[in-house]
PyMOL CGO cylinders between C-alpha atoms (Angstrom):
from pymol import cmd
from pymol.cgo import CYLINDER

trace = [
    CYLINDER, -10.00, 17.05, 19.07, -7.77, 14.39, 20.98, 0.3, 1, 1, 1, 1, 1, 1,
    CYLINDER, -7.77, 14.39, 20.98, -4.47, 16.30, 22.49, 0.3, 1, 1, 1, 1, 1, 1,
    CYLINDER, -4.47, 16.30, 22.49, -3.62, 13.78, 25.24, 0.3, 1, 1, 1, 1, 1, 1,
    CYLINDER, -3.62, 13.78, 25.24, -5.08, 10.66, 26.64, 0.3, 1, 1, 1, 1, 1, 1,
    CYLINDER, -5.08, 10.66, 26.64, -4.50, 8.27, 30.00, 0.3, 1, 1, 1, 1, 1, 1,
    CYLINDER, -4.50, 8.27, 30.00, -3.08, 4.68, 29.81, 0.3, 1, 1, 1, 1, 1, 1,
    CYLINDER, -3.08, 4.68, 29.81, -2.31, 2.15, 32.41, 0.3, 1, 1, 1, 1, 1, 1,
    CYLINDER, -2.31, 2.15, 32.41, -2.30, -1.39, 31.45, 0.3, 1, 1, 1, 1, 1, 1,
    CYLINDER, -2.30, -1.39, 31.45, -0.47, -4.45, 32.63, 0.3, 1, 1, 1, 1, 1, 1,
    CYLINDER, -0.47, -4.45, 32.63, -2.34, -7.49, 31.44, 0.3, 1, 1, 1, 1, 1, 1,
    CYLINDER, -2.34, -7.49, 31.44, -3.96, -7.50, 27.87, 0.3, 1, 1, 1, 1, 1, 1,
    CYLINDER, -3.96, -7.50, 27.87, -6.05, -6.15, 25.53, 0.3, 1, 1, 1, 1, 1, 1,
    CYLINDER, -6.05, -6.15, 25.53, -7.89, -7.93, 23.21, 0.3, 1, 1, 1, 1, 1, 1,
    CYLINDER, -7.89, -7.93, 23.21, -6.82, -10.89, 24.35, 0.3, 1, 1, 1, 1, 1, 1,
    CYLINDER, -6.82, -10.89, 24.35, -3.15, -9.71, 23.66, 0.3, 1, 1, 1, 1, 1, 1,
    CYLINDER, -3.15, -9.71, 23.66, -0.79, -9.34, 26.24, 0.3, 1, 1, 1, 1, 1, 1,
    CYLINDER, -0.79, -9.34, 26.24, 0.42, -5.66, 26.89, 0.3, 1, 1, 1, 1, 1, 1,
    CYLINDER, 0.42, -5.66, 26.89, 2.34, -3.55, 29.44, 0.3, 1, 1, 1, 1, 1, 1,
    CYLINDER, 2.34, -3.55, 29.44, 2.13, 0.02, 29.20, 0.3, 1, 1, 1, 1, 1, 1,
    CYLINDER, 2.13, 0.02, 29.20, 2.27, 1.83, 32.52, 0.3, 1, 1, 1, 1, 1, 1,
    CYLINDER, 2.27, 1.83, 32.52, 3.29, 5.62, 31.59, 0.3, 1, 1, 1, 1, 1, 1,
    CYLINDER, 3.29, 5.62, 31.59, 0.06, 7.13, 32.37, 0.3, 1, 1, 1, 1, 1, 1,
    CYLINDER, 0.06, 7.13, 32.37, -0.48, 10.13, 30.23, 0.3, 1, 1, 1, 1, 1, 1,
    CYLINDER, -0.48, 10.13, 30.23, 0.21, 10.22, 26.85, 0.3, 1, 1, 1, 1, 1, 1,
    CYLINDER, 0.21, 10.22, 26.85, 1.19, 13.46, 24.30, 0.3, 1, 1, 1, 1, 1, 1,
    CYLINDER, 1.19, 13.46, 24.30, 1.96, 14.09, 20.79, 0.3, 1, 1, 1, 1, 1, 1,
    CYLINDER, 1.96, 14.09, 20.79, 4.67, 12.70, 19.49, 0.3, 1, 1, 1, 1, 1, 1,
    CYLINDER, 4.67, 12.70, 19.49, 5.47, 10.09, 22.71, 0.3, 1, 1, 1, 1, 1, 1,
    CYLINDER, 5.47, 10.09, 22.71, 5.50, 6.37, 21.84, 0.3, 1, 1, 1, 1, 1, 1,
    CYLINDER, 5.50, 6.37, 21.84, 2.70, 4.15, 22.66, 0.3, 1, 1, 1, 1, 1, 1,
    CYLINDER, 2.70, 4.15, 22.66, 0.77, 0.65, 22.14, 0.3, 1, 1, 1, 1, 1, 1,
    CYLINDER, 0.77, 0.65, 22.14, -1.75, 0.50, 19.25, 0.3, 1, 1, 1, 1, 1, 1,
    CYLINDER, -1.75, 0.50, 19.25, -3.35, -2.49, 17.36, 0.3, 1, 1, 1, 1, 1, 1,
    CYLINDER, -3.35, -2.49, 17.36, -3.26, -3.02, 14.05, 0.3, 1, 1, 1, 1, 1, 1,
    CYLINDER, -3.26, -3.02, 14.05, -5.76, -4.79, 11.42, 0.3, 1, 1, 1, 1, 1, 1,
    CYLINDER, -5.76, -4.79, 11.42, -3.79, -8.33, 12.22, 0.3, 1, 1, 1, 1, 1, 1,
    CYLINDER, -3.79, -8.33, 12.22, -4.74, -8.05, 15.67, 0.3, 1, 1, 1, 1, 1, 1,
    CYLINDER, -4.74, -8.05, 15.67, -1.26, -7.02, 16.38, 0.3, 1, 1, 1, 1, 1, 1,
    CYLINDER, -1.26, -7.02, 16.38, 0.19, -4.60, 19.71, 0.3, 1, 1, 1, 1, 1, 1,
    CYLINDER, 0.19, -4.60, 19.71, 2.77, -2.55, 17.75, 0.3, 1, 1, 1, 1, 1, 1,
    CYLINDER, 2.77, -2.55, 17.75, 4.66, 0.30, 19.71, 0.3, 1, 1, 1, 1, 1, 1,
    CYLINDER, 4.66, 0.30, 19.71, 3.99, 4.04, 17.61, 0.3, 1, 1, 1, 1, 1, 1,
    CYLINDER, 3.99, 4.04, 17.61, 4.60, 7.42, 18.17, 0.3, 1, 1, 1, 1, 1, 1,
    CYLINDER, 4.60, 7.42, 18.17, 1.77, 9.77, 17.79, 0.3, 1, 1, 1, 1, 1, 1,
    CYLINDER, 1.77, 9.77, 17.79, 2.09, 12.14, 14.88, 0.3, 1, 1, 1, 1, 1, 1,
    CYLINDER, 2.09, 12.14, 14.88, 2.48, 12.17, 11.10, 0.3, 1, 1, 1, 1, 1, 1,
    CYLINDER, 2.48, 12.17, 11.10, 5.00, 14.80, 10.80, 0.3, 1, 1, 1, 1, 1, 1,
    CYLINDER, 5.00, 14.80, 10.80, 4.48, 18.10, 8.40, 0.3, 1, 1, 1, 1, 1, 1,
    CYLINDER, 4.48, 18.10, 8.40, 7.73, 18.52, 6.05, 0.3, 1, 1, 1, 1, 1, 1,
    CYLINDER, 7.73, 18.52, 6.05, 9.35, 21.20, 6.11, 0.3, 1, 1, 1, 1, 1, 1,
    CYLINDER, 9.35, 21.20, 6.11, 7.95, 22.03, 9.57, 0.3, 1, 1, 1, 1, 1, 1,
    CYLINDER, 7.95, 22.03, 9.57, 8.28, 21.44, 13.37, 0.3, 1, 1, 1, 1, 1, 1,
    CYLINDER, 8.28, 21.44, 13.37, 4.58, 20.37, 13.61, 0.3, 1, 1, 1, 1, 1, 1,
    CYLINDER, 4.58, 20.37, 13.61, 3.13, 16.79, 13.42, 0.3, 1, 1, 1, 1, 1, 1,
    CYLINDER, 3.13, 16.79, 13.42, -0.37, 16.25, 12.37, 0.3, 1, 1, 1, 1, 1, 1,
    CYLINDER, -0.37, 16.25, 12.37, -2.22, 14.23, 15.64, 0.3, 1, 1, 1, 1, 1, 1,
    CYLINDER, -2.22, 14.23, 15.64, -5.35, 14.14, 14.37, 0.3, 1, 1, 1, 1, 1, 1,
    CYLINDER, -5.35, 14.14, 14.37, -7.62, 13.13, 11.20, 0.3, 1, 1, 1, 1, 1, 1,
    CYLINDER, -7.62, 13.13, 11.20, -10.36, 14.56, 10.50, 0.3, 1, 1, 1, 1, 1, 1,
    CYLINDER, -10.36, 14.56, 10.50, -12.88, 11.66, 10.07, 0.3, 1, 1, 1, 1, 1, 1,
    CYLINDER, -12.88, 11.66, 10.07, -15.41, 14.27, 7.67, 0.3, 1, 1, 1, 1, 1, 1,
    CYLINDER, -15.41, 14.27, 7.67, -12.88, 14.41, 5.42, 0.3, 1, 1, 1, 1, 1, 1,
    CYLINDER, -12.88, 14.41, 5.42, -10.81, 11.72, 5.62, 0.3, 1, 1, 1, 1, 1, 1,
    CYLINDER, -10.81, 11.72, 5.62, -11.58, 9.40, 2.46, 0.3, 1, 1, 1, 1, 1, 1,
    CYLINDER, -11.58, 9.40, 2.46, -11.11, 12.71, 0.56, 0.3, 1, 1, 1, 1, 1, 1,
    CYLINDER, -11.11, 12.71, 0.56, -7.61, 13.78, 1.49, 0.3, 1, 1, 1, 1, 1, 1,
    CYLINDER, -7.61, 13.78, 1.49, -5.02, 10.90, -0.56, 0.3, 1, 1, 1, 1, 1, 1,
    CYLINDER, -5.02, 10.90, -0.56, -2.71, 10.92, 2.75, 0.3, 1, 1, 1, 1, 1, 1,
    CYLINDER, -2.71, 10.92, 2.75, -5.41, 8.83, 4.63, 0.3, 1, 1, 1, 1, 1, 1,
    CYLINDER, -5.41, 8.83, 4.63, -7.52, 7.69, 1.83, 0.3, 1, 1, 1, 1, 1, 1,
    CYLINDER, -7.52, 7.69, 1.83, -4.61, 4.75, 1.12, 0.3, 1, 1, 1, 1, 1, 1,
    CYLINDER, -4.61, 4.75, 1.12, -4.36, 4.50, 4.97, 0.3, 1, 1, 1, 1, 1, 1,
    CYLINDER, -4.36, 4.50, 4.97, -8.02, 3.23, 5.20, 0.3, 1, 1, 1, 1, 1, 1,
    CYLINDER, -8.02, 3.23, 5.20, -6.97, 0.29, 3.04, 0.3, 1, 1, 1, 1, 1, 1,
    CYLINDER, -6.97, 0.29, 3.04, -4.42, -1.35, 5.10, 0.3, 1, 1, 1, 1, 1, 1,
    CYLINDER, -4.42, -1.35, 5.10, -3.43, 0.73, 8.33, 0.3, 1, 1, 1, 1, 1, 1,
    CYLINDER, -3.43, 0.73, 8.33, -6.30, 1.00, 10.30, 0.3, 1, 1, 1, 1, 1, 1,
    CYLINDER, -6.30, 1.00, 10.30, -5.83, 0.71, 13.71, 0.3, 1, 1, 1, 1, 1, 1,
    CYLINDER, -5.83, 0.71, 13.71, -7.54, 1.12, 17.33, 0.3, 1, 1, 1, 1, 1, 1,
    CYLINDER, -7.54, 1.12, 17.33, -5.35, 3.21, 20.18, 0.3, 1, 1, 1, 1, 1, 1,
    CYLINDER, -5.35, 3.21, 20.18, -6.37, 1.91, 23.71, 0.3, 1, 1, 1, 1, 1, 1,
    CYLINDER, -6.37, 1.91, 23.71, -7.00, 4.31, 26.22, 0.3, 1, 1, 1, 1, 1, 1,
    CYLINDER, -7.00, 4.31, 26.22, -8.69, 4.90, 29.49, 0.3, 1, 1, 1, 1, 1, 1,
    CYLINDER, -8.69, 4.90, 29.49, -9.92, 8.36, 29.22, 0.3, 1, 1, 1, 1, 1, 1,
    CYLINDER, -9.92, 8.36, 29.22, -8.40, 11.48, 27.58, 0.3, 1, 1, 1, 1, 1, 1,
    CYLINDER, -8.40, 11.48, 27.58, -8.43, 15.38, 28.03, 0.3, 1, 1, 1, 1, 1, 1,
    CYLINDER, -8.43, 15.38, 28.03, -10.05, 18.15, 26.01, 0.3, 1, 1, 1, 1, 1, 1,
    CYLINDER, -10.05, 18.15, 26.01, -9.79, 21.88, 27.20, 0.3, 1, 1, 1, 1, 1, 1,
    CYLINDER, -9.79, 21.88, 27.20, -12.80, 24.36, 26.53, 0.3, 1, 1, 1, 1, 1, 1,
    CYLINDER, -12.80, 24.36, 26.53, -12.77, 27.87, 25.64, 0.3, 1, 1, 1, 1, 1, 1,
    CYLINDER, -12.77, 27.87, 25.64, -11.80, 28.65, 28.98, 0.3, 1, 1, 1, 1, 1, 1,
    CYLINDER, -11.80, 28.65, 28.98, -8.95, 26.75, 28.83, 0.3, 1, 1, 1, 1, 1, 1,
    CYLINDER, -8.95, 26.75, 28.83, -10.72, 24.68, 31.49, 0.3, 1, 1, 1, 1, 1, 1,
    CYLINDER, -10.72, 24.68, 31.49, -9.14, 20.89, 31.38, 0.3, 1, 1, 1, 1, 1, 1,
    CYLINDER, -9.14, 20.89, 31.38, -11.64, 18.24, 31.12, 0.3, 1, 1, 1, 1, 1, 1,
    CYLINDER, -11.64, 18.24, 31.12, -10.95, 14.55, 31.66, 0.3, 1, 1, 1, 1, 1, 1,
    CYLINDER, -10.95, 14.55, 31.66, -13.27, 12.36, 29.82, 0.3, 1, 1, 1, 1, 1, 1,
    CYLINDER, -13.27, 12.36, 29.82, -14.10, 8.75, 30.17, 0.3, 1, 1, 1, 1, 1, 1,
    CYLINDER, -14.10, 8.75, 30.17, -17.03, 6.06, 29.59, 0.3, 1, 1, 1, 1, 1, 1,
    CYLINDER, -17.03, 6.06, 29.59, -19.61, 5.33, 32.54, 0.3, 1, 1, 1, 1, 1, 1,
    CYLINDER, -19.61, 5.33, 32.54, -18.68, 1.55, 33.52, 0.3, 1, 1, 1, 1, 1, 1,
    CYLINDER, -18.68, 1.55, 33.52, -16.16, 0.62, 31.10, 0.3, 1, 1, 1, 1, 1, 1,
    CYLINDER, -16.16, 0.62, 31.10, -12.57, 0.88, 31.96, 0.3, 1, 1, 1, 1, 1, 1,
    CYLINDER, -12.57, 0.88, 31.96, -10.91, 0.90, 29.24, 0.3, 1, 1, 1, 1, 1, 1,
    CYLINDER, -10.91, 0.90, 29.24, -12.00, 1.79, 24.99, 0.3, 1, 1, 1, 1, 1, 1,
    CYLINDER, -12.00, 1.79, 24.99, -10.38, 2.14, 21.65, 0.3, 1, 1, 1, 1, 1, 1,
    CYLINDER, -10.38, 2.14, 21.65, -10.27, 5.15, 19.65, 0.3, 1, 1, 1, 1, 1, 1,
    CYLINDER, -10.27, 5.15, 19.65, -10.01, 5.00, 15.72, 0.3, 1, 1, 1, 1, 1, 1,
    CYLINDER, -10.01, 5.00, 15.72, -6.88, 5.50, 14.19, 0.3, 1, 1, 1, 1, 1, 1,
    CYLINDER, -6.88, 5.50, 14.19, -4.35, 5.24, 11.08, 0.3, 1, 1, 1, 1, 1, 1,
    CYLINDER, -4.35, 5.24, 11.08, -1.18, 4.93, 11.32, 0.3, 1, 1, 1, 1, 1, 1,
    CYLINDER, -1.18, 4.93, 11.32, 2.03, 4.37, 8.65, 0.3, 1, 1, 1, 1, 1, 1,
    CYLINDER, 2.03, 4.37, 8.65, 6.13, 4.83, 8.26, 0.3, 1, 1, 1, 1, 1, 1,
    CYLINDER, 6.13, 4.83, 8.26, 7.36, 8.26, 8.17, 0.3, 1, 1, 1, 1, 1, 1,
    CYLINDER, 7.36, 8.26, 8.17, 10.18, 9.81, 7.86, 0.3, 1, 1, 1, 1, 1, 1,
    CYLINDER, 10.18, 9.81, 7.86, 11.70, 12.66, 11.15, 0.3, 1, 1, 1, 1, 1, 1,
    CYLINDER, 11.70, 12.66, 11.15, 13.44, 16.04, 10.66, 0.3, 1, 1, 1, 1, 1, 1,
    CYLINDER, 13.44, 16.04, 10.66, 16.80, 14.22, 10.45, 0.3, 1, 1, 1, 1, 1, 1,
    CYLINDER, 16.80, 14.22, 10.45, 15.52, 11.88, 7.93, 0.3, 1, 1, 1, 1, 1, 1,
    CYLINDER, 15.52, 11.88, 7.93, 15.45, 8.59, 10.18, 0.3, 1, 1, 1, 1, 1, 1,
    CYLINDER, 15.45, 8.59, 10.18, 12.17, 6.27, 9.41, 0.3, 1, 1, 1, 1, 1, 1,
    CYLINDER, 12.17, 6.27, 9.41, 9.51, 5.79, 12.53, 0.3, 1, 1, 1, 1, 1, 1,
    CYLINDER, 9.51, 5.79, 12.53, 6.30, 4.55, 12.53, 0.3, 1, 1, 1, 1, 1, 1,
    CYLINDER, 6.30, 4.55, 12.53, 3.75, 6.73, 13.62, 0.3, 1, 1, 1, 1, 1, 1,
    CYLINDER, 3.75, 6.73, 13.62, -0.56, 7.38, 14.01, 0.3, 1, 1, 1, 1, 1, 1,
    CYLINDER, -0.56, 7.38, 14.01, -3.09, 9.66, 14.15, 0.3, 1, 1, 1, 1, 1, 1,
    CYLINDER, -3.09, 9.66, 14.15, -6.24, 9.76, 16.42, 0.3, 1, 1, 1, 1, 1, 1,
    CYLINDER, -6.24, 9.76, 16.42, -9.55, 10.04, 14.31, 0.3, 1, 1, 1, 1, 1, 1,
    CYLINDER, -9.55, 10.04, 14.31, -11.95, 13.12, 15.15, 0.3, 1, 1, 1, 1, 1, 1,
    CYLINDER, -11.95, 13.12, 15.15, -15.18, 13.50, 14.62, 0.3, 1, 1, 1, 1, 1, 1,
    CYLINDER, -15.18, 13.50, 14.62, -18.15, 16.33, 15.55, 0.3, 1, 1, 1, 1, 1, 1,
    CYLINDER, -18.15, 16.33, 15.55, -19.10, 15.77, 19.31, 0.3, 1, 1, 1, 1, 1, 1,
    CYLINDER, -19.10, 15.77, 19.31, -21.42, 14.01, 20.68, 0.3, 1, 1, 1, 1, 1, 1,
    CYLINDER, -21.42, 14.01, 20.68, -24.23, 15.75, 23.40, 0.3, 1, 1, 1, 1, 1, 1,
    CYLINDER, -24.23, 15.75, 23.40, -21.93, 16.09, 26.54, 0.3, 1, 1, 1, 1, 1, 1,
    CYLINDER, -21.93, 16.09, 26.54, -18.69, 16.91, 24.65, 0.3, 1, 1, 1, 1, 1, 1,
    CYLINDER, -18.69, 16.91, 24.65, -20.21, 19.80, 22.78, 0.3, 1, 1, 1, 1, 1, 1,
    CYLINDER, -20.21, 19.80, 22.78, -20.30, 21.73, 25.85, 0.3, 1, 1, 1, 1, 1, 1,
    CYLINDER, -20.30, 21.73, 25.85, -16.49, 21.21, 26.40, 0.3, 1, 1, 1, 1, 1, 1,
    CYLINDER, -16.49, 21.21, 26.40, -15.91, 21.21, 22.46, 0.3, 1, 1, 1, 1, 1, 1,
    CYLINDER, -15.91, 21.21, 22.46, -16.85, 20.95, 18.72, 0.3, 1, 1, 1, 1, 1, 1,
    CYLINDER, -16.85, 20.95, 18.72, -14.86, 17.44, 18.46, 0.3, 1, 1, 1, 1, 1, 1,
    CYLINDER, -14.86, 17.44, 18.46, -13.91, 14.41, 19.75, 0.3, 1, 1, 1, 1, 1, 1,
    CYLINDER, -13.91, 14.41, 19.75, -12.27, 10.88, 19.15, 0.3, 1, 1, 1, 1, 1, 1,
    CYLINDER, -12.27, 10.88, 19.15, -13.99, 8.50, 17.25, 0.3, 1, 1, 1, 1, 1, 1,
    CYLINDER, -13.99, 8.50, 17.25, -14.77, 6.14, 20.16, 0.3, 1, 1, 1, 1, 1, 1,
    CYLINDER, -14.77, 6.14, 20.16, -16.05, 2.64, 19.45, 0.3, 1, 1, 1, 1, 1, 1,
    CYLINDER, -16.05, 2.64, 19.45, -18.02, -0.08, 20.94, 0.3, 1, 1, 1, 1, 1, 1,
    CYLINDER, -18.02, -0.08, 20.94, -16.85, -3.41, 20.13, 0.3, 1, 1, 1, 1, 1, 1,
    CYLINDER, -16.85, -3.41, 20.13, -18.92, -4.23, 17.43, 0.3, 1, 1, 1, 1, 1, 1,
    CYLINDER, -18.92, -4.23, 17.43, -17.60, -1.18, 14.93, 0.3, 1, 1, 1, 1, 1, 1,
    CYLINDER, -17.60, -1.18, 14.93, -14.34, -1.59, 16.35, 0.3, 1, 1, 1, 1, 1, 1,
    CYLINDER, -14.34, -1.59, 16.35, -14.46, -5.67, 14.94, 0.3, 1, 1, 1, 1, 1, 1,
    CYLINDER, -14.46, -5.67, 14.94, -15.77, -4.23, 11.55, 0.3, 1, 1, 1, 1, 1, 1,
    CYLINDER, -15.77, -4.23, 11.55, -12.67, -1.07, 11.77, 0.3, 1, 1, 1, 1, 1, 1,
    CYLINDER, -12.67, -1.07, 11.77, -10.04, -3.83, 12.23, 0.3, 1, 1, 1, 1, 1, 1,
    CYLINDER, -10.04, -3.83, 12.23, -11.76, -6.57, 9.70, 0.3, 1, 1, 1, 1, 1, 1,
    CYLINDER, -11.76, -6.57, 9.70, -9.13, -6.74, 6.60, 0.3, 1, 1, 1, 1, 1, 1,
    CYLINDER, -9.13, -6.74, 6.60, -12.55, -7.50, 4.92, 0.3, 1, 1, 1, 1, 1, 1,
    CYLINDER, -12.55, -7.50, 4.92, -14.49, -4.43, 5.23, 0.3, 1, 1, 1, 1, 1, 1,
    CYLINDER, -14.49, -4.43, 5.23, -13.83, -1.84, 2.56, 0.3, 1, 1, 1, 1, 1, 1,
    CYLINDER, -13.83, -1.84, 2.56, -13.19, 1.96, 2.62, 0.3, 1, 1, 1, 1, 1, 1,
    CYLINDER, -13.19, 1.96, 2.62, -16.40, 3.28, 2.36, 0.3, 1, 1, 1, 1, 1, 1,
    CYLINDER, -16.40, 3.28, 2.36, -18.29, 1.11, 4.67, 0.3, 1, 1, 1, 1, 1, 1,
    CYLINDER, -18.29, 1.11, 4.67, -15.77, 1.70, 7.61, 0.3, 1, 1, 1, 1, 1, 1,
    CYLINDER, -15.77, 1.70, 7.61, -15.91, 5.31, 6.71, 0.3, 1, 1, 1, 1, 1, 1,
    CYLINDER, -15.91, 5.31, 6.71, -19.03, 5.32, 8.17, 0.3, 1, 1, 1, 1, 1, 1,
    CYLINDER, -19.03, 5.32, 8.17, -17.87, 4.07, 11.58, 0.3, 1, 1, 1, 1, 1, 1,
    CYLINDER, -17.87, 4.07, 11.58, -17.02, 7.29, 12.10, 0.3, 1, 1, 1, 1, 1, 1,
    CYLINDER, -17.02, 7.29, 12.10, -19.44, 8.74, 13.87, 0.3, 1, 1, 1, 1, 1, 1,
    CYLINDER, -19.44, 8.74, 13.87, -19.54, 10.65, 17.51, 0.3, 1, 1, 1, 1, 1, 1,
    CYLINDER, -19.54, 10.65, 17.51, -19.79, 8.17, 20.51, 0.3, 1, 1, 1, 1, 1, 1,
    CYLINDER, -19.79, 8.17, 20.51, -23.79, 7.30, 21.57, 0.3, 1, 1, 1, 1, 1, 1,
    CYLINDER, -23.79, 7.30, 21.57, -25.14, 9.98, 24.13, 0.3, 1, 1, 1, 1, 1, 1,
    CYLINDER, -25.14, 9.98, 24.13, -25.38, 9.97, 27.95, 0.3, 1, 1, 1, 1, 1, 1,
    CYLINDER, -25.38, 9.97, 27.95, -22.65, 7.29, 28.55, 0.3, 1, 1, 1, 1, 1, 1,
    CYLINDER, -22.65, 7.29, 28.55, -19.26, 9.93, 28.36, 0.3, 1, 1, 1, 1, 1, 1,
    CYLINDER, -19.26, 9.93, 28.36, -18.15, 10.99, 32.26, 0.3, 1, 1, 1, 1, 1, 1,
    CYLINDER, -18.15, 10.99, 32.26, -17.17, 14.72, 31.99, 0.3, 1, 1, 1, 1, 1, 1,
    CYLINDER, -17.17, 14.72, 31.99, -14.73, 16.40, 34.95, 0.3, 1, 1, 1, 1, 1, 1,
    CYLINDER, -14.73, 16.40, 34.95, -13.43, 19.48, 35.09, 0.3, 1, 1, 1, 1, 1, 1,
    CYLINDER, -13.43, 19.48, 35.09, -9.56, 18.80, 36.30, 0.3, 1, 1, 1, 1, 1, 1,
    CYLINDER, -9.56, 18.80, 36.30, -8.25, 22.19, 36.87, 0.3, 1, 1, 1, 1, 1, 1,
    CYLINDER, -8.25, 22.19, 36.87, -8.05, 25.49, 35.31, 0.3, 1, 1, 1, 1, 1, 1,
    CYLINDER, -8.05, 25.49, 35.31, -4.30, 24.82, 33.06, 0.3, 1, 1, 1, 1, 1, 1,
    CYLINDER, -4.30, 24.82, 33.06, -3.40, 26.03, 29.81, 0.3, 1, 1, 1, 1, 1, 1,
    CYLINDER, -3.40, 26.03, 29.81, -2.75, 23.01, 27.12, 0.3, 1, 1, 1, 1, 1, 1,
    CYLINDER, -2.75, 23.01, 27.12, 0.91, 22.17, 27.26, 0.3, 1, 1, 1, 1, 1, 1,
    CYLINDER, 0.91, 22.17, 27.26, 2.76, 22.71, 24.24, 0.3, 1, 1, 1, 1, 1, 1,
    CYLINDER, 2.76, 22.71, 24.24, 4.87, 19.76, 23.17, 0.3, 1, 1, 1, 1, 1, 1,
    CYLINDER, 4.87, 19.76, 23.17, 8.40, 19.41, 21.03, 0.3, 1, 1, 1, 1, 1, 1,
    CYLINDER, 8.40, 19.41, 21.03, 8.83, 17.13, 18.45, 0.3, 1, 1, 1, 1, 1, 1,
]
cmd.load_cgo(trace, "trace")
């Protein structure tokens, strides 16, 4: 599971310029993603449910080419989120703050399209791809982002690749490179939409 992640950039990524200096990111707050033309495009994080005050933040990557809702997303709105590190809690409600060993900065999978708000304006928003955890996440949790290196994240934003072969980009991260701390004990915050 993804709930919140940690950006602070003021120079590029990807070879595309990009400011984005709020820190800490949560559901339903906008920030910078890249799409499949190599593009920074300004989202907010959440599909939202109809008919309720919930937005979906996450896609299950298992299931993904199975649900329609993200099936016709893997076409055409794939898209990487950039991020530093981000948080999971464990049972103990024990905060975690997760990153890579020696890399500043990584993309997580995502999919992202136009939806419509509870007062029927039109936004664009994402979702953050899960997937089962890899060795040192499964003793904070059961998921976590799909994280890639830069090879599957070329082939995730190719326009060439098709469904079923980025499907299986979708794995958990390689072991013994994640960089677990415990932050503090602190209940997940609950967020408004």
């Amino acid at each position: 599971m993804c709930g919140r992640f940690h950006l602070n950039i003021d120079g590029d990524f990807k070879g595309v310029p990009l400011k984005f200096t709020r820190g800490d990111v949560f559901p339903s707050e906008i920030c910078p993603i890249m799409n499949q033309n190599k593009e920074i495009k300004h989202l907010k994080w959440g599909f939202p449910i109809e008919g309720l005050n919930k937005l979906i933040i996450n896609a299950r990557s298992e299931t993904i080419i199975d649900k329609r809702t993200f099936r016709d997303l893997l076409e055409n709105n794939r898209c990487v989120i950039p991020a530093e590190f981000f948080y999971d809690w464990d049972k103990n409600k024990i905060k975690y703050k997760v990153s890579l060993k020696n890399i500043d900065r990584f993309s997580m999978a995502g999919l992202y399209k136009k939806c419509i708000d509870k007062n029927k304006k039109e936004f664009w928003g994402f979702v953050i791809i899960t997937t089962s955890a890899n060795r040192e996440m499964s003793k904070i949790h059961h998921r976590m982002p799909v994280i890639f290196d830069r090879e599957a994240e070329e082939k995730w934003l190719s326009n060439e690749e098709d469904i079923f072969k980025v499907k299986n980009l979708l794995k958990p991260y390689k072991d013994g490179v994640l960089k677990v701390e415990s932050q503090a004990k602190t209940e997940q915050i609950k967020f408004n939409i």
